[in-house]
Structure formats: structure tokens, C-alpha cells
C-alpha positions as CSV (number, residue, x, y, z in Angstrom):
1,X,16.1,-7.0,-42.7
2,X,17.4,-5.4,-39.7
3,X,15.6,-6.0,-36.2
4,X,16.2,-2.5,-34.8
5,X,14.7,-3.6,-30.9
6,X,14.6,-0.1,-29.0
7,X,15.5,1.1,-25.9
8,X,12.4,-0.1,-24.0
9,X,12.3,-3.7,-25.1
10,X,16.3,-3.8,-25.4
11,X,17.5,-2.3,-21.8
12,X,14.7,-3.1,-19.6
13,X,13.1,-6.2,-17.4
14,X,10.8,-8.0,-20.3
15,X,11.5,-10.6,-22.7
16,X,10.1,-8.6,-25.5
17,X,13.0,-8.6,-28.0
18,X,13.8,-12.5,-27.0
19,X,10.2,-13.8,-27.9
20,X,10.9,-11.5,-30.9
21,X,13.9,-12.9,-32.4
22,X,11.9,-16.5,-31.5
23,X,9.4,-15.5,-33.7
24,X,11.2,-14.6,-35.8
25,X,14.0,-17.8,-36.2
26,X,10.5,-20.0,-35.9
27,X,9.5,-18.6,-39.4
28,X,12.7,-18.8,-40.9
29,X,13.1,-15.1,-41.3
30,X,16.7,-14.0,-41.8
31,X,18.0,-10.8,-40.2
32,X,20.5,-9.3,-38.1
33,X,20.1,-6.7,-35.0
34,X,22.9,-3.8,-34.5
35,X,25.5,-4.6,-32.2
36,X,25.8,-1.3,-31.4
37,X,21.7,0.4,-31.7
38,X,20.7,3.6,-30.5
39,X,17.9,5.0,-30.1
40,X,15.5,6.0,-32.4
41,X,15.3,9.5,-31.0
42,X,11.6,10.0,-30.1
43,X,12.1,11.0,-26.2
44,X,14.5,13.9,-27.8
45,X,11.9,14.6,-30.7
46,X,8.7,14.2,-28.0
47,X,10.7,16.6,-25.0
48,X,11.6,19.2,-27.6
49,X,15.6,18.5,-28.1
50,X,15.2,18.7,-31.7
51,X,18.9,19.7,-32.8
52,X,20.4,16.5,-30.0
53,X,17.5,14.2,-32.3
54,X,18.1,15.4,-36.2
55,X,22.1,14.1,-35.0
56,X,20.7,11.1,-33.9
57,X,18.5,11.0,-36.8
58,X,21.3,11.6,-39.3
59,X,23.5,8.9,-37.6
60,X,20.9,6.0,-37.8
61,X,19.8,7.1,-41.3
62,X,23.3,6.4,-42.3
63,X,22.8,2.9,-41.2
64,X,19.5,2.1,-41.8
65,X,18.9,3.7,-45.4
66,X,18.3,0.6,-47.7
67,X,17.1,-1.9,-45.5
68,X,13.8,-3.2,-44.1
69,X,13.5,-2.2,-41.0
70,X,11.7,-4.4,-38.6
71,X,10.3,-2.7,-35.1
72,X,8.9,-4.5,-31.9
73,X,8.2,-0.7,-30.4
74,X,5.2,1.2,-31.1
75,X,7.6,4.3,-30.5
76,X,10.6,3.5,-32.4
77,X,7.6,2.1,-35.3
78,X,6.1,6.1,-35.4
79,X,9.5,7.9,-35.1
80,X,11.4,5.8,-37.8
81,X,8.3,5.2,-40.3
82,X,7.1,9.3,-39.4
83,X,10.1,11.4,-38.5
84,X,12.8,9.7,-40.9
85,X,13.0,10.4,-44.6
86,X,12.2,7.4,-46.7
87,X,13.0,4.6,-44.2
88,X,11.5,1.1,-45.0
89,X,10.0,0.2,-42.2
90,X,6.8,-2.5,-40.8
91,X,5.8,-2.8,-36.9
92,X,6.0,-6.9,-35.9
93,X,2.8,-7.0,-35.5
94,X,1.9,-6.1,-39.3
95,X,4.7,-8.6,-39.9
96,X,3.6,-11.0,-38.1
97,X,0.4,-10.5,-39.7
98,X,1.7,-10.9,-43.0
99,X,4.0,-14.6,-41.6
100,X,0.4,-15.8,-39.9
101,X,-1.0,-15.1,-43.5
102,X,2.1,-16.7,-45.8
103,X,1.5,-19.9,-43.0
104,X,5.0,-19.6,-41.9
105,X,4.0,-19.4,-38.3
106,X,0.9,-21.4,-37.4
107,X,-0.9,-21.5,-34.1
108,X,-3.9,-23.1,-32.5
109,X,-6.7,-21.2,-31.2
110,X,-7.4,-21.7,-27.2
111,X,-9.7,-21.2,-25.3
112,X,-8.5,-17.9,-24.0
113,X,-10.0,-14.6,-23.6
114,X,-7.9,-11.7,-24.4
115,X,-8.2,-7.9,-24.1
116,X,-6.3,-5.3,-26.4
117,X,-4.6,-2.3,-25.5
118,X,-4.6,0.0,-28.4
119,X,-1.1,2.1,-28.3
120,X,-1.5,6.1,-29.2
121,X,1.5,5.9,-31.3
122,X,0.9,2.3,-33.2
123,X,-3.2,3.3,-33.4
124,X,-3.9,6.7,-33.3
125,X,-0.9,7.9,-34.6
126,X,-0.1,5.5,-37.4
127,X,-3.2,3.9,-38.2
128,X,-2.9,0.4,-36.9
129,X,-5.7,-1.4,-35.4
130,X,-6.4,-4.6,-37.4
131,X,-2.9,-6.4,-37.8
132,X,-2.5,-6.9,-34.0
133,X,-5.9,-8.2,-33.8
134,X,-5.9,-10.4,-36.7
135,X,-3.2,-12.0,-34.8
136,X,-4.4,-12.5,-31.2
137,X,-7.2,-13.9,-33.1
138,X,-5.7,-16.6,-34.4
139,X,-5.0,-18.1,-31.0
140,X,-7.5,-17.0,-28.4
141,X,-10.8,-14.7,-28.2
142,X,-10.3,-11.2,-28.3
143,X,-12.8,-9.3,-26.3
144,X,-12.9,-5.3,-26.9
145,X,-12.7,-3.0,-24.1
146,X,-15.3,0.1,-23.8
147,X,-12.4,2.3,-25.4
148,X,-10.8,0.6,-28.4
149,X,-9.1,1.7,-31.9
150,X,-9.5,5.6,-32.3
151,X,-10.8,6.2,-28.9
152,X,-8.7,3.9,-27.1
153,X,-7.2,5.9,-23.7
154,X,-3.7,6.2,-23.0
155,X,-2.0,4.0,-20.9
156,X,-0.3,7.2,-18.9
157,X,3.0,6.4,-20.3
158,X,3.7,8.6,-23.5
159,X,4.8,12.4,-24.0
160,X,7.1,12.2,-20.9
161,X,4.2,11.6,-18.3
162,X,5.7,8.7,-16.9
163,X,8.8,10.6,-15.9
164,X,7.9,14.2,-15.3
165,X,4.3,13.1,-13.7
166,X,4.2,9.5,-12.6
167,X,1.4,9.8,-10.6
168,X,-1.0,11.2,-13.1
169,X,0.7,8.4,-14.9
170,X,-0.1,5.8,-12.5
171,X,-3.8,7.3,-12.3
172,X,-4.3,6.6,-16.3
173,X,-2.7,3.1,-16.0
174,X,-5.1,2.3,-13.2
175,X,-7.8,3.4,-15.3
176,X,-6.8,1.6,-18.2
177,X,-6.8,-1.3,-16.4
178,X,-10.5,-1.0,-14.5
179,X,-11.6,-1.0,-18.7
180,X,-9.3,-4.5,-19.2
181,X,-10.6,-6.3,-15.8
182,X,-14.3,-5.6,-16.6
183,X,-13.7,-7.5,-19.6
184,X,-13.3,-10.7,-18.2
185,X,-10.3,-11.1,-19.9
186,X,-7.8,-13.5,-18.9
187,X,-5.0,-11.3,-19.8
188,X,-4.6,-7.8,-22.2
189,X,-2.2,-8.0,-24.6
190,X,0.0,-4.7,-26.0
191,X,1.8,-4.0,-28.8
192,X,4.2,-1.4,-26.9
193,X,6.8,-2.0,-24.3
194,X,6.1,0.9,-23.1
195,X,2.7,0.7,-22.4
196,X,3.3,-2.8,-21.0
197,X,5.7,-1.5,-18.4
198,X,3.0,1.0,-17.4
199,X,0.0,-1.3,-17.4
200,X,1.6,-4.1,-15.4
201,X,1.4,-5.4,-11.8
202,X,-2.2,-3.9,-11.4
203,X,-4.3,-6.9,-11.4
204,X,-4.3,-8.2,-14.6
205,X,-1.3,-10.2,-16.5
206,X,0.2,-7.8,-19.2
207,X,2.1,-9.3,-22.4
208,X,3.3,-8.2,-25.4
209,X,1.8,-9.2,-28.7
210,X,5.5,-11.1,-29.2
211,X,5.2,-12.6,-25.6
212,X,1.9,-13.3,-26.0
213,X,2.5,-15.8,-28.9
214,X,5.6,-17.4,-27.2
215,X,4.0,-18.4,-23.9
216,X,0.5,-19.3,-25.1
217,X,1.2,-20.0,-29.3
218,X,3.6,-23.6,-28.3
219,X,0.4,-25.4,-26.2
């Protein structure tokens, strides 16, 4: 199995890839990352470079035909599994899922109230609400906000906002967030870097679904 970590969670200020590959050595999984990843080419694909992202396409399908291919990014998860030709490929949280279920990682429930945030590219787009909540729910209480699964709202992030419109970007997050806090939730968790770098620092504690289980799965 390869670990293909993505841009977001590779390059930037979280520990998102580290609590991954903890998980991941907890349960005894074998697998290897690539020294020498690119990325997955969804900002090309999503900002209309299409001929710069079938290269980049072509260039990771030539390494990544074959194997499972194991994502920690909602993004990278939609691109590889939607955009790619015949790629194998699970999100963590569906795999982590699937360990939770095989009792190779075991954890005890707390008493912690958690929020999700529902990705657009891991829900909407791909059709994945129950995994990630099956596995917050195994250690603390997840408590839904007003708009969850289909009808979640964006965090403000995707489709180039962020960088072409932070602001309006900004606006969303802060929104988002009013739905989390009104909760009662002690934290909200995410299952995309992305949205996790957007959401953060806005009165609530933001972690991803890999961070999550590191920091509160070990008490």
C-alpha cells in the first residue's frame, strides 16, 4: 500500500500525515510513502489547466497503477479515485473504518463531545458520510450540526476561493463555524486538510479525523 499524503497535509503547518503514519504503524499496517510525491493534480483540474494536469496525471499513473492507494486528503481522495483511470484507492477514514472494525486499533470512548465537518469533495462529491462518523464515535459523542451529510456548507476553502477570494472565503469559514460553536461541541473534527486550515483559529479547536484519534485515542 502506498500512503500518497498530498500537498496540504505534506507541505504545510499540521501534523496530519504524522498522526497518519502513527495510525497507521499502531495497527501494523505496512506501507511506504514516495520519496519523491507530487501532487495529485486537482488545483490544475479545478482552475482549468487541463493539458499541465492529464501530464501530471499520466506521470503518477505510472507510479501508482497496481497499488492500493491510501489518502489522508479529501482532495487528493476525489481526484485519484474520480479523475484517474482504474486507480485503487480508500480515503483513511474508510480505512480506518475498516482497522476500528478488524480490532486492530482500539480506543475508549470519552466523555467528549465532537462536531463533524462534512468535506464537499469526501461527502458530496464521493459519497462518504458514515465511515468518518463511525469512527469519532467510537471515542467520544458526535453531535450533528444544523447542516450535515448532503447539505453540509462549505468551509470557503475549495474551487480556488481561498486564493482568488479569501475574504468571501473567510466569510464561509466564519459561518461554518457559528454552526460548530452552537453545538456545544468541544471540538469539530475534519476529514480534509484543507478545510482544517480554513476552519481554524475561529473559536473553536479544529483537528483532523487522524489528529483527532492521536491526541484524544491514547487517554
Amino acid at each position: 500500500m502506498i500512503y500518497f499524503r498530498g500537498c496540504t497535509a505534506r507541505e504545510k503547518e499540521t501534523s496530519i500525515a504524522d498522526a497518519t503514519e502513527e495510525l497507521l504503524k499502531l495497527a501494523g499496517v505496512e506501507y511506504r510513502v514516495l520519496d519523491d510525491e507530487k501532487c495529485c493534480g486537482s488545483v490544475l483540474l479545478r482552475t482549468g489547466f487541463i493539458e499541465e494536469a492529464q501530464e501530471q496525471i499520466q506521470k503518477n499513473t505510472e507510479i501508482l497503477s497496481g497499488e492500493l492507494i491510501l489518502t489522508s486528503c479529501a482532495g487528493c481522495y476525489k481526484t485519484l479515485k474520480q479523475d484517474y483511470n482504474d486507480l485503487d484507492v480508500i480515503h483513511i477514514s474508510q480505512f480506518l473504518s475498516q482497522l476500528i472494525d478488524e480490532n486492530k486499533l482500539n480506543f475508549h470512548k470519552k466523555d467528549l463531545n465532537v462536531t463533524y465537518h462534512d468535506s464537499c469533495h469526501l461527502g458530496r462529491h464521493c459519497n462518504i458520510f458514515d465511515e468518518p462518523r463511525n469512527v469519532i464515535s467510537k471515542l467520544a459523542n458526535l453531535i450533528e450540526m444544523e447542516n450535515n451529510h448532503e447539505n453540509s456548507l462549505c468551509c470557503g476553502a475549495g474551487g480556488g476561493v481561498k486564493s482568488a477570494y479569501p475574504e468571501i472565503a473567510s466569510q464561509m469559514a466564519d459561518s461554518r463555524i457559528s454552526q460548530a460553536i452552537g453545538t456545544d461541541a468541544d471540538l469539530l473534527v475534519t476529514p480534509c486538510p484543507f478545510c482544517k486550515l480554513n476552519l481554524k483559529d475561529r473559536g473553536l479547536d479544529v483537528l483532523d479525523l487522524t489528529e483527532f484519534l492521536v491526541k484524544y485515542g491514547g487517554e
